[in-house]
PASEBA-1860 file (N, C-alpha, C; in nm, 3 decimals):
! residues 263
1> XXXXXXXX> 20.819/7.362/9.771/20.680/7.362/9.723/20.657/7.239/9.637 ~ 20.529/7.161/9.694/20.507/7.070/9.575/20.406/7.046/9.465 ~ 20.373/7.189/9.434/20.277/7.229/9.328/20.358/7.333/9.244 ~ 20.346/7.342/9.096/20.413/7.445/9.034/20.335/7.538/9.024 ~ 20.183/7.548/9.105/20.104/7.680/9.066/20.109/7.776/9.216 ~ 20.025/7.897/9.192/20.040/7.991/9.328/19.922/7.971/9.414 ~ 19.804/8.001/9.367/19.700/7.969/9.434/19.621/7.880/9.482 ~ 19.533/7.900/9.505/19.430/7.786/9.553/19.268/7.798/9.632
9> XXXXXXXX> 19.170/7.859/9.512/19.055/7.890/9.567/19.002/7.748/9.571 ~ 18.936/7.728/9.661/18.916/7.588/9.682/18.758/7.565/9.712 ~ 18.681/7.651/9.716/18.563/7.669/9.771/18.444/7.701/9.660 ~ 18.327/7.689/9.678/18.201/7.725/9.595/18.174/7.847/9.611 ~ 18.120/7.960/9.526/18.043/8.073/9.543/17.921/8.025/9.531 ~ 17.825/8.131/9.520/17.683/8.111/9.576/17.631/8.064/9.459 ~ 17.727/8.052/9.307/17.607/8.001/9.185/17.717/7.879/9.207 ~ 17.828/7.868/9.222/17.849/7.686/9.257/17.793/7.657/9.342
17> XXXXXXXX> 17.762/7.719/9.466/17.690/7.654/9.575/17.537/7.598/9.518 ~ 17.467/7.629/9.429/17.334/7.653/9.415/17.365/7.510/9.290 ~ 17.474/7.488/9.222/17.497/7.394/9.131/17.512/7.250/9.213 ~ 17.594/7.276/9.274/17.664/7.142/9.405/17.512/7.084/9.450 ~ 17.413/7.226/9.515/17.284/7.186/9.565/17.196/7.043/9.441 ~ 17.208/7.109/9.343/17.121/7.031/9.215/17.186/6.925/9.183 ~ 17.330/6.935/9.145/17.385/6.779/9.183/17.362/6.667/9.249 ~ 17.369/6.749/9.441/17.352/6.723/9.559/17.219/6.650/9.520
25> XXXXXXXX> 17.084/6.728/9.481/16.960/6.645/9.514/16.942/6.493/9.404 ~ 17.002/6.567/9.253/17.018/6.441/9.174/17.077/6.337/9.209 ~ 17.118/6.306/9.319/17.245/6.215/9.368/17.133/6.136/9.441 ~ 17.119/6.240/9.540/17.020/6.175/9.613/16.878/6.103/9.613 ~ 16.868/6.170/9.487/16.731/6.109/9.419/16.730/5.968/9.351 ~ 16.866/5.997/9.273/16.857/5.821/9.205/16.954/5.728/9.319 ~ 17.024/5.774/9.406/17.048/5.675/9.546/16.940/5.600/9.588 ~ 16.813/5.696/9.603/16.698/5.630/9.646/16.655/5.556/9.576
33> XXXXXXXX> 16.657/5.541/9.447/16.590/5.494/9.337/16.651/5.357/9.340 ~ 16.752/5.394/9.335/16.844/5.249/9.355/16.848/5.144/9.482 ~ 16.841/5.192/9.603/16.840/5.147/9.729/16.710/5.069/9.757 ~ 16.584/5.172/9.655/16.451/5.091/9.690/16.466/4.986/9.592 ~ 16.495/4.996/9.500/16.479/4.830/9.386/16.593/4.724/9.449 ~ 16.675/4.745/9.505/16.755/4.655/9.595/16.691/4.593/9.738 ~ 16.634/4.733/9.791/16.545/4.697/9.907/16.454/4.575/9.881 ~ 16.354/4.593/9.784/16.228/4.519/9.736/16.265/4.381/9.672
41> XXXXXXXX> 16.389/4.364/9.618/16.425/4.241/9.581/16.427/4.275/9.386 ~ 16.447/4.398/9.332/16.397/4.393/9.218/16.554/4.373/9.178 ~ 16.652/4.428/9.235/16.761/4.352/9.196/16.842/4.272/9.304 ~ 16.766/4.146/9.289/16.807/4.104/9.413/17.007/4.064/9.399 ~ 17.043/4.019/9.586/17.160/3.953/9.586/17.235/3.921/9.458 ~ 17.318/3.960/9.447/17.417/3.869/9.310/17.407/3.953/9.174 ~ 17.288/4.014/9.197/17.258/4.090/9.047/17.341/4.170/8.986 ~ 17.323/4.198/8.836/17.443/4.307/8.809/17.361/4.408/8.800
49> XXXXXXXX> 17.402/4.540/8.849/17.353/4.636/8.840/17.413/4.687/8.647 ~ 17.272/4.776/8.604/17.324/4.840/8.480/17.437/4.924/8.502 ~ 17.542/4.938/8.357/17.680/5.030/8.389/17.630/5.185/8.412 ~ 17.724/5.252/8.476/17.659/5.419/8.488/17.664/5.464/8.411 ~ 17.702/5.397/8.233/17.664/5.480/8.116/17.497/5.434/8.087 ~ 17.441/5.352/8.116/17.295/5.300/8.093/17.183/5.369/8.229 ~ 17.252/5.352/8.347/17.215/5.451/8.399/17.157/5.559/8.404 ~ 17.292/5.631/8.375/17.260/5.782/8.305/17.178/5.829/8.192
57> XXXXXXXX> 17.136/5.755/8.092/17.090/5.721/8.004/16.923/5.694/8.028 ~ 16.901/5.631/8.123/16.783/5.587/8.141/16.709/5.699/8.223 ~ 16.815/5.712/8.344/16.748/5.839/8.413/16.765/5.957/8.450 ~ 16.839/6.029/8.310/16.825/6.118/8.215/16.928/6.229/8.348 ~ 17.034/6.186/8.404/17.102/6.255/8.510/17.255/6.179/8.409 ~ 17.347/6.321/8.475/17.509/6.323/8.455/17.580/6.177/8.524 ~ 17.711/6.141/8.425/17.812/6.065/8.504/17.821/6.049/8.628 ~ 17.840/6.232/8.678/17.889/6.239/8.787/17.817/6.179/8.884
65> XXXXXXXX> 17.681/6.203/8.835/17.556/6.172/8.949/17.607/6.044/8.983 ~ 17.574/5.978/8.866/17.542/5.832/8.878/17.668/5.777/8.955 ~ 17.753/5.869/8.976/17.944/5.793/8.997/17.878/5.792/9.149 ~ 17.809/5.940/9.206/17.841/5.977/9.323/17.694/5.880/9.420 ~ 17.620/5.827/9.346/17.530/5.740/9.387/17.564/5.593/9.447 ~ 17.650/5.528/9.306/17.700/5.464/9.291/17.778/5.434/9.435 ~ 17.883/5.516/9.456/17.935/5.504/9.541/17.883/5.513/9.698 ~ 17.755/5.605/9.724/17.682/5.619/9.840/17.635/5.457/9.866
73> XXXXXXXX> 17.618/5.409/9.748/17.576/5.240/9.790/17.664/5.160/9.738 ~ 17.802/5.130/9.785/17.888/5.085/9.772/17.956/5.119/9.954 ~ 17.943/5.258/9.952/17.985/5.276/10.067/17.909/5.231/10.221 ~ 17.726/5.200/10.190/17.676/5.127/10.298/17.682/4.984/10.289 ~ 17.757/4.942/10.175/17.767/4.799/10.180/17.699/4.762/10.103 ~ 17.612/4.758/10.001/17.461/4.739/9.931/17.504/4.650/9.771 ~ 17.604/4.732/9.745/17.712/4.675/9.640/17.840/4.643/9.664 ~ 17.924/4.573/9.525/18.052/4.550/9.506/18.088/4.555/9.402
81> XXXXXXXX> 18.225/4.565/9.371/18.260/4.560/9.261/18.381/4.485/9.226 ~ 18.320/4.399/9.117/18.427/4.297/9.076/18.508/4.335/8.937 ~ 18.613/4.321/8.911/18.690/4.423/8.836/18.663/4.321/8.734 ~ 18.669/4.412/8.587/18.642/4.396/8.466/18.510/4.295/8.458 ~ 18.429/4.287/8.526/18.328/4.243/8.542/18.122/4.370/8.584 ~ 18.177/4.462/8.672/18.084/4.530/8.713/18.018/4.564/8.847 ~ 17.959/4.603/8.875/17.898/4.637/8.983/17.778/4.510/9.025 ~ 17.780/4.432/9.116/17.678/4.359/9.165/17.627/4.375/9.300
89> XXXXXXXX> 17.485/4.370/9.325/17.441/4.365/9.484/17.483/4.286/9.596 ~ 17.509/4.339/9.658/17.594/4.254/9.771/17.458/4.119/9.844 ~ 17.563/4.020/9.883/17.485/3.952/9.961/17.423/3.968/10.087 ~ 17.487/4.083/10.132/17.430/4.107/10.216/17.361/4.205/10.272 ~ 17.319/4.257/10.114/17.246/4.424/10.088/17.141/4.436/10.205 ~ 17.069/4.358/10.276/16.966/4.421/10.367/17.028/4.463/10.515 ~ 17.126/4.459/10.520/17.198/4.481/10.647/17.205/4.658/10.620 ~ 17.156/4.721/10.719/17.233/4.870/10.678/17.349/4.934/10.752
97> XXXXXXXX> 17.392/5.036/10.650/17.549/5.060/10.673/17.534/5.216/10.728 ~ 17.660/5.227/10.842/17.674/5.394/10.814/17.625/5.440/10.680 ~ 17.601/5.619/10.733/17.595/5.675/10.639/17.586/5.858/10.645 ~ 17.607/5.930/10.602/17.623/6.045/10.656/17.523/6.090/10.495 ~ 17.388/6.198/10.530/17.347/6.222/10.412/17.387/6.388/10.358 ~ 17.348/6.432/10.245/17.414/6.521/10.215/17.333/6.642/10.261 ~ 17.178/6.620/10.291/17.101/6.678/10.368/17.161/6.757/10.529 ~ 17.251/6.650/10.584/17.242/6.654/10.713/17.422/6.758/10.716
105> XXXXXXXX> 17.403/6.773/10.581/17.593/6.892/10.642/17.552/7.037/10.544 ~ 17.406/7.085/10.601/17.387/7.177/10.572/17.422/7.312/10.647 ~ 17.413/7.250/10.789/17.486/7.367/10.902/17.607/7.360/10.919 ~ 17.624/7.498/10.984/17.766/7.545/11.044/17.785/7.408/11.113 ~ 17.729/7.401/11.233/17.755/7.283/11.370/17.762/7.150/11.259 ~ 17.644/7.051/11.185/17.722/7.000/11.106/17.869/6.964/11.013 ~ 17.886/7.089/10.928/18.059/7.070/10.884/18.144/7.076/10.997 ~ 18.115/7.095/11.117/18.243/7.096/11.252/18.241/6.909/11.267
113> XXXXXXXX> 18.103/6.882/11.301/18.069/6.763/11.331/18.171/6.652/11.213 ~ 18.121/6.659/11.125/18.228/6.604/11.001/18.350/6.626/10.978 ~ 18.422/6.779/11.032/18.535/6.795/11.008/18.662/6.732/11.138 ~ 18.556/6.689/11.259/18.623/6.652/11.363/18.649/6.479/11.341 ~ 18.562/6.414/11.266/18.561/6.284/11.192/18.638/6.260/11.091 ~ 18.703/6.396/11.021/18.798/6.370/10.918/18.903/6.397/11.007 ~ 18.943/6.455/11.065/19.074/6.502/11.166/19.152/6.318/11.207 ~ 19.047/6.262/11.267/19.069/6.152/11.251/19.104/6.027/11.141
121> XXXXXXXX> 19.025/6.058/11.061/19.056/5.955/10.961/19.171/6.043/10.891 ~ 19.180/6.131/10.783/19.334/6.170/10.754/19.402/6.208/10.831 ~ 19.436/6.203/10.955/19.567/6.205/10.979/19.607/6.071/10.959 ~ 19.576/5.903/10.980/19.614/5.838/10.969/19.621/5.811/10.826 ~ 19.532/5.852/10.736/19.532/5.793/10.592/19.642/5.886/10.551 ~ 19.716/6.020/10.568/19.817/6.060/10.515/19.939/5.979/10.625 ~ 19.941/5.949/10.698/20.067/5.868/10.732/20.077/5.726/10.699 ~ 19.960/5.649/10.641/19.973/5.552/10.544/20.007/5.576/10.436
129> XXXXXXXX> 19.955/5.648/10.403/20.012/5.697/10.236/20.157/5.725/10.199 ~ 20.170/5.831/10.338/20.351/5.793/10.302/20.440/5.666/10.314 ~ 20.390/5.590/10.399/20.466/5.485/10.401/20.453/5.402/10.261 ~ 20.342/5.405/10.223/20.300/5.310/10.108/20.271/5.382/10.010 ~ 20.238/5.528/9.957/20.286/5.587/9.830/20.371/5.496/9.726 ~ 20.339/5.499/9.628/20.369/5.498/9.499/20.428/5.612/9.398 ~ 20.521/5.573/9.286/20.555/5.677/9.227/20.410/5.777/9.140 ~ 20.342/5.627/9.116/20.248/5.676/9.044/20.097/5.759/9.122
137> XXXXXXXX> 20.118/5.714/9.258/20.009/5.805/9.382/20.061/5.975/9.367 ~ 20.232/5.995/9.362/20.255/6.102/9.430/20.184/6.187/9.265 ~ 20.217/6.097/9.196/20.189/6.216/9.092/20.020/6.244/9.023 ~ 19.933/6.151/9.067/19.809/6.186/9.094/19.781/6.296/9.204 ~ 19.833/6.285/9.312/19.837/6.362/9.418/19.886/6.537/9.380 ~ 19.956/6.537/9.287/20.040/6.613/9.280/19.895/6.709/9.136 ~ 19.916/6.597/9.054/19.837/6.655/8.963/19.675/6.725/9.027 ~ 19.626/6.649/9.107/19.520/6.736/9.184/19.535/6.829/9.239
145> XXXXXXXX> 19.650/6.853/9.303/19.686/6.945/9.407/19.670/7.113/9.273 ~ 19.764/7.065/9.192/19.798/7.153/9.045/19.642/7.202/8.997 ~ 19.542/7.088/8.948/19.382/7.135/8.935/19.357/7.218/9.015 ~ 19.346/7.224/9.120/19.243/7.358/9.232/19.316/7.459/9.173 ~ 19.467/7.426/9.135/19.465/7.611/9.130/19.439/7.631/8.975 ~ 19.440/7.537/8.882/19.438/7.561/8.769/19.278/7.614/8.720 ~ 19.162/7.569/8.792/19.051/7.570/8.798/19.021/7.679/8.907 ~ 19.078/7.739/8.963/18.999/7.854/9.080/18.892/7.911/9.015
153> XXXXXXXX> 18.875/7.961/8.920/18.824/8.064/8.898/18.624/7.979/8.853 ~ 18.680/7.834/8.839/18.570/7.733/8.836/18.495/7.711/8.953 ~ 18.421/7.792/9.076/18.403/7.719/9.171/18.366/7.595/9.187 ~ 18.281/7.518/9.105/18.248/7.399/9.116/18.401/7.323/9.073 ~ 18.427/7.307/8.995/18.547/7.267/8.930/18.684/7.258/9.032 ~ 18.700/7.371/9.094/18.778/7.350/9.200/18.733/7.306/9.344 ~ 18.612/7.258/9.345/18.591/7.191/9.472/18.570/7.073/9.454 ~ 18.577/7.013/9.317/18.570/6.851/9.266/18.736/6.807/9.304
161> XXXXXXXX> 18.837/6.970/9.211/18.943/6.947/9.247/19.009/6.861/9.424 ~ 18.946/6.951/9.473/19.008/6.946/9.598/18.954/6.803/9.681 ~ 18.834/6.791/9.681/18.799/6.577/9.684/18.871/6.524/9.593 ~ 18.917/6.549/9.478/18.961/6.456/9.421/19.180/6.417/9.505 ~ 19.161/6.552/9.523/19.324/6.590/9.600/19.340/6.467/9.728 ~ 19.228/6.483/9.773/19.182/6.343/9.912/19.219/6.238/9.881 ~ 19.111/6.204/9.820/19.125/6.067/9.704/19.235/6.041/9.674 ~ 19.278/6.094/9.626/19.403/6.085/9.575/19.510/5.987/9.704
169> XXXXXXXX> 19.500/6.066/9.803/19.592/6.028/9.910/19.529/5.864/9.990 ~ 19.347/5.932/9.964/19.339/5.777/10.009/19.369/5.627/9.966 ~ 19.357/5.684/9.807/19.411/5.543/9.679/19.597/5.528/9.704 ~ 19.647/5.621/9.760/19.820/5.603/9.766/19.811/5.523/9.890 ~ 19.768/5.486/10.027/19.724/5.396/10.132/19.722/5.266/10.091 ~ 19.721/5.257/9.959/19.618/5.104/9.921/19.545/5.026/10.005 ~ 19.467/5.103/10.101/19.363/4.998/10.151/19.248/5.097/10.081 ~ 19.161/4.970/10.052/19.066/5.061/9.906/18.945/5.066/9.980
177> XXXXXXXX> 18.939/5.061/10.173/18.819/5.108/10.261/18.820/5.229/10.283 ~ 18.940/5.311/10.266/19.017/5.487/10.284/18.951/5.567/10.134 ~ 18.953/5.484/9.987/18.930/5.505/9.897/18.781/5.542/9.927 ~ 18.728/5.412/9.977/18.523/5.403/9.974/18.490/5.496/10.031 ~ 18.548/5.506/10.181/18.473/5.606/10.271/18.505/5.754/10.175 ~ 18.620/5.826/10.162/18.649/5.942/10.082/18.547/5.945/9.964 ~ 18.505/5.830/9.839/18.430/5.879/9.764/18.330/5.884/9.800 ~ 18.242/5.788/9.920/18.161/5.844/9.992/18.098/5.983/10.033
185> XXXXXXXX> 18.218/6.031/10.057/18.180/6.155/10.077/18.158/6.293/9.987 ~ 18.230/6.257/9.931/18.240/6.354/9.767/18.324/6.479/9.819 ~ 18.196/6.561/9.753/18.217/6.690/9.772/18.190/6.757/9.928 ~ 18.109/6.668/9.988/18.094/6.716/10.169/18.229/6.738/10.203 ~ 18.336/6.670/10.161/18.455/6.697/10.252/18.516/6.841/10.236 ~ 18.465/6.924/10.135/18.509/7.063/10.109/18.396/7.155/10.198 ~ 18.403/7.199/10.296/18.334/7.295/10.291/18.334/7.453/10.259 ~ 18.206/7.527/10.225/18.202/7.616/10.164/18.336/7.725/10.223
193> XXXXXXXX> 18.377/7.782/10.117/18.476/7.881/10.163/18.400/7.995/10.176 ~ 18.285/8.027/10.141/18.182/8.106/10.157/18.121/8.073/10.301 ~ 18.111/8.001/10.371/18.034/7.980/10.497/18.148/8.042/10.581 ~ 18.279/7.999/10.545/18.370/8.082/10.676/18.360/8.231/10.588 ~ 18.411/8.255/10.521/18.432/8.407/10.483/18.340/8.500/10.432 ~ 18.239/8.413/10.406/18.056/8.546/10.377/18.148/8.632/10.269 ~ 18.115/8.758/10.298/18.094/8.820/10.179/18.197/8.975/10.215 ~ 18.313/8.858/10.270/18.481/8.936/10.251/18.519/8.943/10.175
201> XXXXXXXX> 18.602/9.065/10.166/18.692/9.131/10.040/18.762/9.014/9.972 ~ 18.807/9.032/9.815/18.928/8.954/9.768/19.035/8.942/9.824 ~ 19.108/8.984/9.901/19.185/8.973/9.953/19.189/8.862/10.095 ~ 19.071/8.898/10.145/19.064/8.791/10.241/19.039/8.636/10.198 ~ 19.027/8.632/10.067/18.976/8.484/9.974/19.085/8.467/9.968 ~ 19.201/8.533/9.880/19.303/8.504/9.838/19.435/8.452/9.952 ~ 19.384/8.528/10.074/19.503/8.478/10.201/19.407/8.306/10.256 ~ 19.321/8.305/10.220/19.251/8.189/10.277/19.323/8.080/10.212
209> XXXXXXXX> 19.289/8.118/10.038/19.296/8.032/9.957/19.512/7.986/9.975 ~ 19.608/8.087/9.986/19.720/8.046/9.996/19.762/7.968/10.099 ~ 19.666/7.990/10.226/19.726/7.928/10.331/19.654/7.777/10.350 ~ 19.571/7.779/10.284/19.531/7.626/10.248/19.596/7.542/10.144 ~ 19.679/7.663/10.081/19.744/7.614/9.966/19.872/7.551/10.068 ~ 19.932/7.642/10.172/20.085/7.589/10.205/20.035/7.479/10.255 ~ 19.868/7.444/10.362/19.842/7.288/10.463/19.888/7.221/10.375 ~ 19.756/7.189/10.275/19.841/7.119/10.134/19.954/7.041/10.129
217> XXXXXXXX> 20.067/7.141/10.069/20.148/7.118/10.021/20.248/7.018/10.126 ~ 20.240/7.077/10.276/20.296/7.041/10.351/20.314/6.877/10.352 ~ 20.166/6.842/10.369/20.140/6.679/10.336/20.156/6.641/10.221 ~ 20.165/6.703/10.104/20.243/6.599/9.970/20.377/6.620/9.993 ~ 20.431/6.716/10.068/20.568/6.703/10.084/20.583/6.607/10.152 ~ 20.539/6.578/10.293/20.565/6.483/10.358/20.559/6.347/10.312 ~ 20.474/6.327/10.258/20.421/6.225/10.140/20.509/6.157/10.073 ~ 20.581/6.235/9.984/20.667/6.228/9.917/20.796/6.146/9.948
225> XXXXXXXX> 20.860/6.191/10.069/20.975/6.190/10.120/20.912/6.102/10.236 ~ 20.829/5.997/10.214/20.754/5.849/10.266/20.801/5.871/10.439 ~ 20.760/6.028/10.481/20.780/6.077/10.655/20.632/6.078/10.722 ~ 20.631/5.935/10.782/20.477/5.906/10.782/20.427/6.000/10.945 ~ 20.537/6.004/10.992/20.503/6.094/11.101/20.473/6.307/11.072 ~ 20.552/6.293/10.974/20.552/6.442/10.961/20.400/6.416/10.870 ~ 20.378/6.360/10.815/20.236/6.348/10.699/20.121/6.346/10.778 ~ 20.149/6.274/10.919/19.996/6.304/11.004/20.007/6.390/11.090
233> XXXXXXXX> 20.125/6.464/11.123/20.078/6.604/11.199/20.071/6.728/11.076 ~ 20.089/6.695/10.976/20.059/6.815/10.834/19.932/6.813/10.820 ~ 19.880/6.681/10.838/19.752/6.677/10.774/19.618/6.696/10.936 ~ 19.675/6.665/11.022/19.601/6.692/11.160/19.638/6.833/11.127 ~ 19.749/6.874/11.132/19.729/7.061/11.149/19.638/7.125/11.080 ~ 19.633/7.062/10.947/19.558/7.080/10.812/19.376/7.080/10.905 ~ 19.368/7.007/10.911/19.198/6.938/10.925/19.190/7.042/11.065 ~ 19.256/7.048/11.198/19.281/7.130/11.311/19.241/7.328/11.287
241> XXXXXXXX> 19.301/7.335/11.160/19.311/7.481/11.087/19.189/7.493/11.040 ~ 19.119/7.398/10.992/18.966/7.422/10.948/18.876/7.419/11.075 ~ 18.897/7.315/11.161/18.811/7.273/11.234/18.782/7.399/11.363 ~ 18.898/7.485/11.349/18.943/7.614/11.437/18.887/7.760/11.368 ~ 18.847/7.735/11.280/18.813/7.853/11.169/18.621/7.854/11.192 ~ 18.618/7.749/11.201/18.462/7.711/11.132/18.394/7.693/11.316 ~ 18.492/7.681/11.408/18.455/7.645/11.584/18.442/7.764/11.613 ~ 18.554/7.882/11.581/18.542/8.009/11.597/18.432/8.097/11.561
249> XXXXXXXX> 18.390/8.099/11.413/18.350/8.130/11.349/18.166/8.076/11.381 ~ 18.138/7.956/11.452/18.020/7.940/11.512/18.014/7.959/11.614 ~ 18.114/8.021/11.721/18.091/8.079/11.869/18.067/8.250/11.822 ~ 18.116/8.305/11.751/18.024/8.410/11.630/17.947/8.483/11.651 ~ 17.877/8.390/11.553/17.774/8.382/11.542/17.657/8.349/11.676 ~ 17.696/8.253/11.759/17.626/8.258/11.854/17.581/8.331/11.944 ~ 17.745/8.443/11.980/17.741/8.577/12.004/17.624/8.677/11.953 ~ 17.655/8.707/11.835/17.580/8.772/11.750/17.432/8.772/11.798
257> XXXXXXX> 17.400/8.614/11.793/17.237/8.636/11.773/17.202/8.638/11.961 ~ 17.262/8.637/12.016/17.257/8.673/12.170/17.221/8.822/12.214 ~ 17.310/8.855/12.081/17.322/9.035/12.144/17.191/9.109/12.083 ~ 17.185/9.034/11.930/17.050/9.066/11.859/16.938/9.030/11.955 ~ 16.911/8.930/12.015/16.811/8.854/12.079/16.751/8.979/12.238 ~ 16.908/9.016/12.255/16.910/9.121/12.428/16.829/9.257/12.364 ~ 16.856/9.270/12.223/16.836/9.436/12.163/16.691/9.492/12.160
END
């Protein structure tokens, strides 16, 4: 085992879900805010953008917001960042970049859509990581892994945990495009543990939450012991185990409203 804790609720309930939502729109609100004064030329090419403590400050929204904005325009290309220096507009901010919005992974068929796009990207970013791990990656890695369970009982808190657990693996890669795309995404990469399991017993949370706990572990083990092949079939099984839960789980439902629809 490479966590010293047991569990691992990893998911939002319906008042984190309803928190993530208000986050979710604050994010999205000053993204826009930001994207149009870049758009228009108000901070043009080269500019420094204000720090996300002035930011926050001005438009009266959390760190987090401003981190997770920040990064939505960083991740279409719009910004950069030059170290111990700041955030400036890219030169080539009018070009637009992918982008996945937080609007658009509101459905079931959505999180499949995304989870079949991560299947791809971590399996290779955990078999980079092992090869190129650091002493100091495994134990970020390690320490996140430790948060979800230390925080379960936080739903929001443990689903920051569990992006941050990503992250983690994408910064041990050192290519810092694995880093962008992951903070990109934030919290989308968790989906609700409430959308697969509705409004099942504790017990069915708690077998969810362990056996996401062993995917896990599997890939910081692998990780660890720099087995770049065992790290991308841990982490494909990993992403495969969701993507099989949530495929199932919308043929379902499809059922369901078929039979309702015949009645």
């Amino acid at each position: 085992m490479t966590s010293r804790s047991e569990a691992l609720p990893i998911e939002v309930s319906p008042s984190g879900a309803e928190e993530t939502i208000r986050t979710g729109s604050l994010t999205d609100e000053l993204f826009a805010k930001l994207e149009a004064r870049i758009r228009s030329g108000e901070l043009p090419a080269g500019s420094r953008l204000p720090s996300q403590k002035e930011i926050a400050l001005s438009e009266n929204v959390s760190r987090t917001v401003v981190r997770e904005a920040v990064a939505r325009l960083a991740a279409q290309g719009l910004t950069l960042s030059r170290q111990g220096a700041g955030v400036f507009v890219a030169e080539t901010a009018e070009y637009r970049a992918f982008q996945i919005t937080r609007d658009e992974v509101q459905e079931l068929a959505d999180v499949i859509k995304l989870l079949e796009i991560r299947m791809a990207v971590e399996t290779e970013m955990a078999g980079l990581a092992a090869a190129r791990r650091t002493t100091a990656d495994i134990g970020a890695i390690q320490d996140a892994l430790e948060e979800m369970v230390a925080v379960g009982e936080d739903p929001v808190a443990s689903a920051k945990a569990d992006a941050a657990f990503h992250l983690a693996i994408a910064q041990a890669t050192q290519n810092e495009y694995y880093a962008r795309f992951v903070e990109f995404l934030g919290l989308r990469l968790v989906p609700s543990r409430s959308l697969y399991l509705g409004d099942k017993p504790d017990e069915a949370h708690r077998a969810y939450a362990a056996k996401v706990l062993a995917e896990h572990e599997a890939i910081v083990d692998a990780i660890i012991r720099m087995d770049s092949a065992r790290a991308r079939e841990a982490a494909r099984q990993h992403m495969h185990e969701s993507l099989t839960r949530h495929s199932t789980l919308s043929a379902s439902l499809r059922a369901r409203r078929r039979t309702d629809e015949a009645c």
